[in-house]
C-alpha positions as CSV (number, residue, x, y, z in Angstrom):
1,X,90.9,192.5,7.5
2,X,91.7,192.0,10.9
3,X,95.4,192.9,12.2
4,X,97.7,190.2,12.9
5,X,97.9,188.4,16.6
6,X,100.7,188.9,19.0
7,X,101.1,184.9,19.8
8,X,104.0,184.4,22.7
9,X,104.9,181.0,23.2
10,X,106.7,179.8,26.6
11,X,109.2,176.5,26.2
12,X,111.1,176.2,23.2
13,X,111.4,172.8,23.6
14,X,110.6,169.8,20.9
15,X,106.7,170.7,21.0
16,X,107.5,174.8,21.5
17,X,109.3,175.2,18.3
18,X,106.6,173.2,16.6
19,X,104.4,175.9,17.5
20,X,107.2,178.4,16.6
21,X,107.2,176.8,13.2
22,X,103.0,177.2,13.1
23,X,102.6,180.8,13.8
24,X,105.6,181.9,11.5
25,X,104.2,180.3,8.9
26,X,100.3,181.9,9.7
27,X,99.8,185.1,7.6
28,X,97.3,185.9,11.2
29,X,99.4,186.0,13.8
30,X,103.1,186.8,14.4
31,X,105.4,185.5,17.6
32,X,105.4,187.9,19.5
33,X,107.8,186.8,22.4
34,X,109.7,183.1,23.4
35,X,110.0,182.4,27.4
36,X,112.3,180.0,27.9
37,X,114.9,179.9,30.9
38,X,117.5,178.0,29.1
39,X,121.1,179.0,27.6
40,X,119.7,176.5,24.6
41,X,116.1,178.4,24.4
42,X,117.9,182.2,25.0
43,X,120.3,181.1,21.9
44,X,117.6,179.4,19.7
45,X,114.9,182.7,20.3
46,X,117.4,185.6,19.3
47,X,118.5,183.3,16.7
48,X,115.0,184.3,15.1
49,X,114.9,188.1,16.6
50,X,112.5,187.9,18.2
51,X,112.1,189.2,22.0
52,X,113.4,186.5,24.6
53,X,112.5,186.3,28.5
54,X,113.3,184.0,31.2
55,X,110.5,183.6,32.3
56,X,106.2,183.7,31.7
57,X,106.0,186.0,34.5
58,X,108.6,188.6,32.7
59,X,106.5,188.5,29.4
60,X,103.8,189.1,30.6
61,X,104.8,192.2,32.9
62,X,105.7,193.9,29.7
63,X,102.5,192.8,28.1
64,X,101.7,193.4,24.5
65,X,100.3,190.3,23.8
66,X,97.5,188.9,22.6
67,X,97.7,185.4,23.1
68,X,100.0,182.6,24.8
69,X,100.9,179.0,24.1
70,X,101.8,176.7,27.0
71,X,104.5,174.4,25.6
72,X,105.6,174.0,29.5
73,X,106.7,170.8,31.3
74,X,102.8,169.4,32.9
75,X,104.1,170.5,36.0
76,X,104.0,173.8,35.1
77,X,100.5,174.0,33.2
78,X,98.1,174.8,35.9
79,X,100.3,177.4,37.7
80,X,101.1,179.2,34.5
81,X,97.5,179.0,33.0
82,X,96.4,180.8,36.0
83,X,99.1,183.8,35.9
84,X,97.6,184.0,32.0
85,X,94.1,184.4,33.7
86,X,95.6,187.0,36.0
87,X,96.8,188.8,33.3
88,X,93.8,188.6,30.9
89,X,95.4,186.9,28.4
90,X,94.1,184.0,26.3
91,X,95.9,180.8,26.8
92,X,95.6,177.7,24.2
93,X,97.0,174.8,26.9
94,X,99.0,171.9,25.9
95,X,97.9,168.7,26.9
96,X,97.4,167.1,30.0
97,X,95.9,170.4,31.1
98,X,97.5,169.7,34.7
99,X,100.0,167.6,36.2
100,X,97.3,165.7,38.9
101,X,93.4,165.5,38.7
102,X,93.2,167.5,41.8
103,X,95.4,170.3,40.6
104,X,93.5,170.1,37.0
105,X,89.7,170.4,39.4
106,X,91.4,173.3,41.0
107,X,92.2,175.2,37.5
108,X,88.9,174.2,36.2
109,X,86.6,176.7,38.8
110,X,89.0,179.1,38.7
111,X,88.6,179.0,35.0
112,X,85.3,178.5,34.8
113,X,84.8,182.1,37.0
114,X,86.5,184.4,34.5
115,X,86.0,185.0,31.2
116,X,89.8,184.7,30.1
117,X,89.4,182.3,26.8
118,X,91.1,179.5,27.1
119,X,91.6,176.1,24.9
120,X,93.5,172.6,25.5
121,X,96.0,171.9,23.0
122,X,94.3,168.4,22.1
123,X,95.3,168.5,18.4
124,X,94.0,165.8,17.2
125,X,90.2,167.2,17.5
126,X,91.3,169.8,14.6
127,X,92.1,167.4,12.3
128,X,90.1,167.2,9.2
129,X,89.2,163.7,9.6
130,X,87.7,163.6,12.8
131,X,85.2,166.3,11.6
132,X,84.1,163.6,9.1
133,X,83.5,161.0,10.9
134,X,81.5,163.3,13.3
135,X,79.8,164.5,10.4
136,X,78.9,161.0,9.0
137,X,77.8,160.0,12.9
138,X,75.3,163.2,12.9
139,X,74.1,162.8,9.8
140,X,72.4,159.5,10.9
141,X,74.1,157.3,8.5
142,X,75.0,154.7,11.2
143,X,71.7,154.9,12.8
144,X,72.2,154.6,16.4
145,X,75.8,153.9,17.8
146,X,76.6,150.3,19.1
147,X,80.0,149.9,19.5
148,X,83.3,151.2,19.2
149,X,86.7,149.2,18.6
150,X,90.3,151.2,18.5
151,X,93.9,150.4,18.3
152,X,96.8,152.3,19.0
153,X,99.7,149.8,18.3
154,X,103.2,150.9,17.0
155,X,106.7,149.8,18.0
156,X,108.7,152.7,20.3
157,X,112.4,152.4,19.5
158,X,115.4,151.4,21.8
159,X,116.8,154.7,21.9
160,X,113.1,156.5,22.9
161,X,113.6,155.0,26.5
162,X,117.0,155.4,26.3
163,X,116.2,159.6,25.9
164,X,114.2,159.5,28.4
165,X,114.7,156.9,31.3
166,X,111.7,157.8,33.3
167,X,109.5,156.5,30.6
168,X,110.5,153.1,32.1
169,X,109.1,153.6,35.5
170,X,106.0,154.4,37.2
171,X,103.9,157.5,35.2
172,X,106.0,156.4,32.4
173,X,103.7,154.0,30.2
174,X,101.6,154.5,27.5
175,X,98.3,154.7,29.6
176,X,99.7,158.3,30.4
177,X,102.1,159.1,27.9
178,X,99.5,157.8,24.8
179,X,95.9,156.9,25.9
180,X,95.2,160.3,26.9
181,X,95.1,161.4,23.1
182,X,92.6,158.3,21.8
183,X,90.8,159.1,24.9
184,X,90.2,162.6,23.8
185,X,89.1,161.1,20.2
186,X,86.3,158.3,21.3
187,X,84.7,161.3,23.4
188,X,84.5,163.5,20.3
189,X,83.1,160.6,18.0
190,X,81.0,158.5,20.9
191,X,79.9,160.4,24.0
192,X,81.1,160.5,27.5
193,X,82.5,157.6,28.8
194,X,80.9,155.9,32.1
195,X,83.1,153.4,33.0
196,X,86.3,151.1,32.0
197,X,87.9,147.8,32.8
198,X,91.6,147.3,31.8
199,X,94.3,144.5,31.6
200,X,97.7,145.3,31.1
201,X,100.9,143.6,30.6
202,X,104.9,144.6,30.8
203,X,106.1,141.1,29.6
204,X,107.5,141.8,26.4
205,X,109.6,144.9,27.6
206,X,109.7,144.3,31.5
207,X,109.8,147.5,32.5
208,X,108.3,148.7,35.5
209,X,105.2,150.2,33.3
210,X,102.7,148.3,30.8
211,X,104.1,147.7,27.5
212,X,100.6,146.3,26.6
213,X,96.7,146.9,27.5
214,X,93.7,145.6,26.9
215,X,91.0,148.4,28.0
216,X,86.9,147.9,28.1
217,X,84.7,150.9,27.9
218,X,81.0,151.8,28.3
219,X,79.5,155.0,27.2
220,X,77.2,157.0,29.1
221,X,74.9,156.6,25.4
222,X,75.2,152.7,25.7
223,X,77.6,152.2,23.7
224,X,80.4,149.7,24.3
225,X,84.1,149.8,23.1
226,X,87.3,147.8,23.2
227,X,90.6,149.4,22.7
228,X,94.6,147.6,22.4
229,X,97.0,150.1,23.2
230,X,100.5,149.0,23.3
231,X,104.0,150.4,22.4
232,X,106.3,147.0,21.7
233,X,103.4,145.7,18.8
234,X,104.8,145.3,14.9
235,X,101.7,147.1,13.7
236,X,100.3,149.9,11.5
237,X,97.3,150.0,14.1
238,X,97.8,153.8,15.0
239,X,96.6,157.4,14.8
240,X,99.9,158.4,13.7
241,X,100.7,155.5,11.4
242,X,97.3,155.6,9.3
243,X,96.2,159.3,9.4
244,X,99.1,160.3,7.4
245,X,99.1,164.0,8.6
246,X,102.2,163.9,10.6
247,X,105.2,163.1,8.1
248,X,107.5,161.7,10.6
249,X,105.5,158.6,11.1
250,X,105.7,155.9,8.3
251,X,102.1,155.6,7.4
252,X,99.8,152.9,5.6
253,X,96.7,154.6,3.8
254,X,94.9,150.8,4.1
255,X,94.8,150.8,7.6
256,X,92.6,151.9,10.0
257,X,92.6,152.4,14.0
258,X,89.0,153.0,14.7
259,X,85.9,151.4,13.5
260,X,82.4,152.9,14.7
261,X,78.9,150.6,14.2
262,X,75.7,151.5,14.8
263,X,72.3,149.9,13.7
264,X,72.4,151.0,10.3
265,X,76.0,151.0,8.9
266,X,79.6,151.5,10.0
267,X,82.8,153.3,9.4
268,X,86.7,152.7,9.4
269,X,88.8,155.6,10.8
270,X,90.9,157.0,8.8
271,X,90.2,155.1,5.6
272,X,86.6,156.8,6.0
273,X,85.0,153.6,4.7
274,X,81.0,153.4,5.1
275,X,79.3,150.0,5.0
276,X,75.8,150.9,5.2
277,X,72.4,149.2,4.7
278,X,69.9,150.6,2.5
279,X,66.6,149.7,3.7
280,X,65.7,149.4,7.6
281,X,63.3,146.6,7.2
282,X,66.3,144.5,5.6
283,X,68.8,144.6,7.9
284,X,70.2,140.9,7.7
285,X,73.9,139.7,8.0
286,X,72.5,137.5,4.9
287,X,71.9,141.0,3.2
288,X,75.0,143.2,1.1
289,X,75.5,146.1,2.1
290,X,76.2,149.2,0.6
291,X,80.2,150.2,0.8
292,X,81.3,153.8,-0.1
293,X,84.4,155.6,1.0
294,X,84.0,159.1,2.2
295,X,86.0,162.1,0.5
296,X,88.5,163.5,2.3
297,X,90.8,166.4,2.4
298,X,94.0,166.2,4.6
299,X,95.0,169.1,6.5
300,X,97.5,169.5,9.5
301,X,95.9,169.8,12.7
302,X,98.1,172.0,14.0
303,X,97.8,174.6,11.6
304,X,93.7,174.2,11.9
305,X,94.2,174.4,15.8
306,X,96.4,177.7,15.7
307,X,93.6,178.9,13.4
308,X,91.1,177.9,16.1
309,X,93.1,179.8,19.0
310,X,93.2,182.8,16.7
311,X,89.4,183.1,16.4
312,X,88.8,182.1,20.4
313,X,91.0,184.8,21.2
314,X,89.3,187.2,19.0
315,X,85.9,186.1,20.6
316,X,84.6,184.5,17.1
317,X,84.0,180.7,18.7
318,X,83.8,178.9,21.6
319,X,87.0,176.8,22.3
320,X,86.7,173.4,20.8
321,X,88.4,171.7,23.9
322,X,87.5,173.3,26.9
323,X,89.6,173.6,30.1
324,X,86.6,170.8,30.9
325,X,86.9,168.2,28.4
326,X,90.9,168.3,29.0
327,X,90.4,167.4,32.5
328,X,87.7,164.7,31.5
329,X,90.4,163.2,29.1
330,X,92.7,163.3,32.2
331,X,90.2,161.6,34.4
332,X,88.9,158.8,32.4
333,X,92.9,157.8,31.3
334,X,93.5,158.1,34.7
335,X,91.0,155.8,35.8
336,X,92.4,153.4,33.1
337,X,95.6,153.4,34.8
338,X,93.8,152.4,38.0
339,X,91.6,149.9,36.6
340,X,94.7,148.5,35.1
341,X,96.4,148.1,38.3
342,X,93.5,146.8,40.8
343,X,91.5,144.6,37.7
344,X,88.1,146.3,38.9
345,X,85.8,148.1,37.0
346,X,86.4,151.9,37.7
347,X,83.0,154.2,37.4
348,X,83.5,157.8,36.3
349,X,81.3,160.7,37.6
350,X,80.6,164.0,35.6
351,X,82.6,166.4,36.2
């Protein structure tokens, strides 16, 4: 049985103590240390005894452990990713990986020249029910992919702009704040993406940011697929809404936010409902097909991420989001952002 993990996290702030809460609760790692440089985040680590520091630098001078979690304003996540490389110690990253694409390019060959293990805290490629659908895409079921439609619609209160002003101005609008998740999810399920067109709209909220978007993307594999993101829409339409593994969210099992066709069959995200044909040489839209839902087991995808970081630190697996694909999930929301703004189709490179 392998001996428990030193874990430190730095920032104790909303998404910090989440991963507080994670790693208490994991009979495979303990917390080792909090860094966090505020009278609030002093009172809140001794509260749990454990050791408290000011700052990342400070922990990591007195060393003994194994791993850290960045729970750090963006700002702050290429600077302190690279005193973790410094140090030797693993570093699981939270999303965006860096504060600017240039910044993020820099991290990524510094990265990619040591052999520190490090991992992008892009939950959502843990959960349970993406490794489904992947596994239903591999297995062939949908023949070759087609097309690829998504929604992330849901209604952000009054009093979450009111907490934080700056999401009502520029860098503020759900292209940055939201897409970069679903962005991160269509890569896993349909390839790299190649290009995208986007249309956005502030005329329900009229703030200075979209409220509203309309985005088109093509797939390096030739697949096409429309999203509607928007964050003033009465709908269900949403990763958080229909996947039911955060409990905060109301949630609506008979929804779904992604649906993924190919020339054989299709499937509904997160219902997991397969609408296949049997029999190539039928295909018809006169011809039933067959319908099936796939089983599936709920899990929190933080928990399964922490478990992740645990074996990458231990040199079991390869991180399942690379310092790479975090910056390509930057890039491609990025260039949604500037598609948005001069209505052009925006190409995207490899990295």
């Amino acid at each position: 049985m392998n001996k428990p993990l030193r874990i430190a996290v730095i920032g104790a702030g909303l998404i910090g103590k989440v991963h507080i809460a994670q790693i208490e609760a994991n009979q495979h790692c303990i917390l080792a240390a909090v860094a966090d440089p505020t009278e609030a985040g002093k009172a809140y680590v001794e509260a749990r005894r454990v050791p408290w520091f000011a700052t990342l630098d400070e922990l990591l001078m007195v060393g003994n452990v194994d791993g850290v979690i960045l729970a750090t304003p963006n700002n702050l996540h290429s600077e302190q990713t690279q005193q973790c490389i410094a140090a030797g110690v693993p570093a699981l990253i939270e999303k965006p990986v860096a504060h600017s694409l240039e910044e993020g390019q820099r991290l990524l060959t510094i990265a990619e020249s040591s052999n520190v293990p490090l991992m992008v805290g892009h939950h959502r490629a843990h959960s349970p029910i993406m490794s489904k659908a992947r596994e239903a895409i591999d297995s062939g079921a949908l023949g070759d992919l087609v097309a690829v439609t998504g929604s992330a619609m849901f209604y952000k209160p009054a009093d979450y702009f009111e907490a934080g002003p700056w999401r009502t101005q520029l860098g503020g609008g759900p292209i940055l704040i939201n897409m970069v998740h679903e962005i991160g999810n269509l890569r896993y399920l349909c390839g790299e993406i190649a290009a995208v067109q986007a249309i956005a709209s502030n005329r329900r909220r009229g703030y200075a940011v979209e409220d509203t978007v309309g985005i088109l993307m093509s797939f390096e594999s030739g697949v096409v697929g429309t999203f509607i993101l928007s964050d003033t829409a009465a709908s269900a339409r949403s990763w958080e809404q229909t996947a039911q593994e955060n409990k905060r969210y109301s949630t609506y099992p008979d929804e779904d936010c992604y649906h993924i066709a190919g020339t054989m069959g299709s499937l509904s995200v997160p219902t997991m409902r397969i609408k296949r044909f049997n029999n190539e040489a039928e295909r018809s839209w006169y011809e039933p097909m067959e319908c099936e839902e796939i089983p599936l087991e709920r899990e929190d995808p933080l928990s399964v991420q922490l478990q992740h970081f645990c074996q990458v630190i231990r040199g079991e697996v390869d991180p399942l989001v690379s310092v790479r694909d975090g910056l390509q999930n930057l890039r491609v929301t990025e260039a949604i952002l500037e598609a948005a703004k001069s209505e052009k189709l925006v190409r995207l490179d490899h990295l």
